[in-house]
C-alpha positions in Angstrom: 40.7 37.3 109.6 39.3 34.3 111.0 35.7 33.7 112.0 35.0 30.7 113.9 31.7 29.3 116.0 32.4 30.2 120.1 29.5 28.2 122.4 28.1 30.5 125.4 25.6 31.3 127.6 24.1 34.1 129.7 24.1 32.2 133.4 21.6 34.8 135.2 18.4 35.2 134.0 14.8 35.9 134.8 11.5 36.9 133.0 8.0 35.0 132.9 6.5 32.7 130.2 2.8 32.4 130.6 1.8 29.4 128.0 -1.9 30.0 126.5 -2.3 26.1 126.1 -5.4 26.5 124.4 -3.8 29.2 121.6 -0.3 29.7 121.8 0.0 33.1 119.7 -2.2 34.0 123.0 1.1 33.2 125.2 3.3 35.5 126.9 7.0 36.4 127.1 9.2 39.3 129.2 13.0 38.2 130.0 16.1 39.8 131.7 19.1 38.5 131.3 22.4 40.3 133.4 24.9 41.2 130.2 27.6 40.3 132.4 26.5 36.9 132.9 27.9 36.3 129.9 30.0 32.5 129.9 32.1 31.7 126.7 34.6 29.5 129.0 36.9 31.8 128.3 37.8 34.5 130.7 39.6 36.9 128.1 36.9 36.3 125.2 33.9 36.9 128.3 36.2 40.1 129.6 36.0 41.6 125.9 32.7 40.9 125.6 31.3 42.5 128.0 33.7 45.3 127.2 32.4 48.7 125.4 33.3 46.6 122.2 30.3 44.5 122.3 27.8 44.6 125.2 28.8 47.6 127.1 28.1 45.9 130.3 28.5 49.3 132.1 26.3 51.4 130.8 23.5 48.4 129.7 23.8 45.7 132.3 20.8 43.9 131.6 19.3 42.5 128.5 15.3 42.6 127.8 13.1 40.7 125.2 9.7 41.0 125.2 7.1 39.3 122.6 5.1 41.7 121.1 3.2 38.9 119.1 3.6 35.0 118.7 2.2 33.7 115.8 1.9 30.4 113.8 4.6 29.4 111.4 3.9 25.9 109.6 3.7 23.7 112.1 6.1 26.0 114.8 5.6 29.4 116.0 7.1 32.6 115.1 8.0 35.0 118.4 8.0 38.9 117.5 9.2 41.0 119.5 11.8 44.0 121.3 15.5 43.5 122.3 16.5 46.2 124.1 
């Protein structure tokens, strides 16, 4: 078995980010991301993926995350929330 690091992205996205500038944990987060999107630069690794063995593109075709609280970690921020 070999495991190695693969690079990728999801090229179609959308969802807001409403910045509290005054109180960050305040801030907002809700984004979509289209599964099959999915870019490895690799057609046969992107094909599987988006194959019943990972993200099931045909029955879940989008991706969701929204924060369901933002809070302050050190001198960074922690984002809780729901992938769905």
């Amino acid at each position: 078995m070999t495991v190695t690091n693969v690079r990728g992205q999801f090229n179609k996205a959308s969802g807001t980010l409403e910045l509290a500038d005054d109180d960050p944990t305040r801030s907002t987060i809700d984004v979509t991301i289209d599964a099959a999107s999915v870019d490895t630069n690799s057609a046969d690794r992107d094909k599987h993926l988006r194959s019943d063995d990972f993200l099931d593109v045909t029955n879940h075709p989008s991706i969701h995350f929204k924060a369901k609280q933002i809070k302050k970690a050190g001198a960074r921020y922690k984002v809780i929330g729901a992938l769905t």
